[in-house]
N, C-alpha and C positions, 0 to 999 in steps of 0.2 A: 581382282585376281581372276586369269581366265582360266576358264574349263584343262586347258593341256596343263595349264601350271598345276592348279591343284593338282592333279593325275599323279603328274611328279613327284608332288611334296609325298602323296599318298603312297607312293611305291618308295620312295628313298626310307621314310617314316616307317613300312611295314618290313623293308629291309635292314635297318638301323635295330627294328626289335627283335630280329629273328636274328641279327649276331650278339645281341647283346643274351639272348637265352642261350644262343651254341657256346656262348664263351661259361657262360655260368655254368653250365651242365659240364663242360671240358674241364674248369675248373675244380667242381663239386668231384669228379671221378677222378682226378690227379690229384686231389688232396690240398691243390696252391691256390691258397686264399689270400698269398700276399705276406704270408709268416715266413720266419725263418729260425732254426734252429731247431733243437729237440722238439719234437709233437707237431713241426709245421706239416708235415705227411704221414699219415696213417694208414697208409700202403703198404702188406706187405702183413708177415708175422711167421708164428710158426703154424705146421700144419703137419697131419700124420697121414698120410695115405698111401697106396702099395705101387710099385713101378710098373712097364708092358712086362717082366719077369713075372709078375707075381710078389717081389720081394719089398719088403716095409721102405717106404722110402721118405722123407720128410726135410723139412728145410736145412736142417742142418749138414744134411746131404750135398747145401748149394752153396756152404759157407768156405770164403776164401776163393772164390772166383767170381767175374761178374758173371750174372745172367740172364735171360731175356725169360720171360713168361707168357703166353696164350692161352686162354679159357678157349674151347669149342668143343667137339663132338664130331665122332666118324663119319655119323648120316647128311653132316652138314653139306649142302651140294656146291656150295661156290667159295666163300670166304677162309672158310677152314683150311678145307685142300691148298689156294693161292696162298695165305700164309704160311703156311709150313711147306712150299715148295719155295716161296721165297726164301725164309730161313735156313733151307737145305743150301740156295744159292750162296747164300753169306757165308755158310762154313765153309763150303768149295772156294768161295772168295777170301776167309783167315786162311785157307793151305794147315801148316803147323801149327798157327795159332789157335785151331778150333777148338784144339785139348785142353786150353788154359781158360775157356768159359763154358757154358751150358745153356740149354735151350730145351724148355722142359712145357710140353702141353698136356692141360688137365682138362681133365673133361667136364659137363655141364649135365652130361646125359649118363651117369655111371649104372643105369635100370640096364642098358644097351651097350654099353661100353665096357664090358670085363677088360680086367688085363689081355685074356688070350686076344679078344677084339682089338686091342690096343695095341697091342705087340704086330699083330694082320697088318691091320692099315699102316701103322708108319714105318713095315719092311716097307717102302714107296721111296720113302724118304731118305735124308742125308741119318746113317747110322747114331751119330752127334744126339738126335732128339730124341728124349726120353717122355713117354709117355706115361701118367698120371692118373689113378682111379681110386676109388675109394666107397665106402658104403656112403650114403645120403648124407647123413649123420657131417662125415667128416668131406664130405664136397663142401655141403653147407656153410661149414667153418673157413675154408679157404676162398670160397668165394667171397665170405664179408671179411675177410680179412683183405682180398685185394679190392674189393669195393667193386667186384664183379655181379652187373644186372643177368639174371639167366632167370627162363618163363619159356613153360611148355607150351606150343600153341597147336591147338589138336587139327587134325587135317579131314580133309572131307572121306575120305578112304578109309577113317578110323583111326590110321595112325598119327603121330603128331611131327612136329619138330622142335627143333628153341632157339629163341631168340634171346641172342645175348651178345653182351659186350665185345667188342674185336678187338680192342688195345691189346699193342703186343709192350707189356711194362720191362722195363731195364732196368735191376736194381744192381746195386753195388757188391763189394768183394765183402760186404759185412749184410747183405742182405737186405739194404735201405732203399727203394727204391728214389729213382733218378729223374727219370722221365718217361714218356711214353718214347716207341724208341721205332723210328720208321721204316719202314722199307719197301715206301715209294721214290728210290734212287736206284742206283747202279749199284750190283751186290761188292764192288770193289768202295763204293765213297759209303757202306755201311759197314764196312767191316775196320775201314779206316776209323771211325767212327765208334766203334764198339774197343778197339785197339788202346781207346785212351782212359778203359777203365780197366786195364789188366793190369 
């Protein structure tokens, strides 16, 4: 065997295990382990936390429409913002249909994220998205409820940021989740797309 071949095998082989961990890891955080039926995803549940109002707001808030979910945080400088300017797009992309689902972002950083902070940042956005806070306490619970990674990571300046999960989750008119649910397309073939859980 010459020197280029092995090379090969050696890249094909360290490639072959770094999808073989993105799939397992994609799978362990969507819950599909290859089951089906009741308990095959354990995504999702109830949760009590307050709306950008100020007012109690909790799953059962989301019951009888689909709706899409995002964990992040206001200070977030890149990812945060791009998704929920995406998701602004898709409800401009439903027209009418924005009212028959929801699109609700909760935060990871609730130390920093009041409701009035909340309610701030996503006047930006498409009205449709309601913003999600809560004490520690009850972040905590929603985030192992959607099987949400979140970790302060302190910054050299003193203050920190977090790193955490960017799945934007899709679950059902009963609150089941569906899938991770994309919106690296065109905000018209996502909303066709979301269209077929209303």
């Amino acid at each position: 065997m010459t020197t280029r071949t092995s090379h090969i095998l050696l890249v094909m082989s360290a490639f072959l295990a770094g999808l073989v961990i993105f799939l397992g890891i994609f799978l362990f955080a969507t819950g599909n382990f290859g089951g089906s039926g009741p308990g095959a995803s354990a995504i999702g549940g109830p949760f009590k936390l307050i709306d950008q109002n100020g007012k109690p707001f909790t799953d059962q808030d989301l019951k009888g429409k689909p709706f899409l979910i995002f964990f992040g945080y206001t200070h977030c400088p890149d990812v945060c913002p791009t998704t929920l300017f995406e998701v602004s797009e898709l409800m401009n992309a439903l027209g009418k249909d924005a009212d028959r689902t929801k699109a609700v972002f909760i935060t990871v950083d609730p130390e920093r994220d009041t409701a009035a902070a909340m309610k701030d940042y996503l006047s930006s956005f498409d009205p449709h998205l309601i913003g999600a806070t809560g004490d520690r306490k009850s972040i905590d619970a929603a985030e192992k409820a959607y099987r949400v990674y979140a970790k302060k990571i302190p910054t050299k300046d003193g203050d920190y940021s977090m790193d955490h999960t960017a799945l934007v989750y899709l679950m059902d008119k009963d609150g089941r989740f569906v899938a991770p649910f994309s919106l690296k397309r065109s905000p018209e073939a996502a909303a066709a797309d979301l269209r077929k859980y209303m």
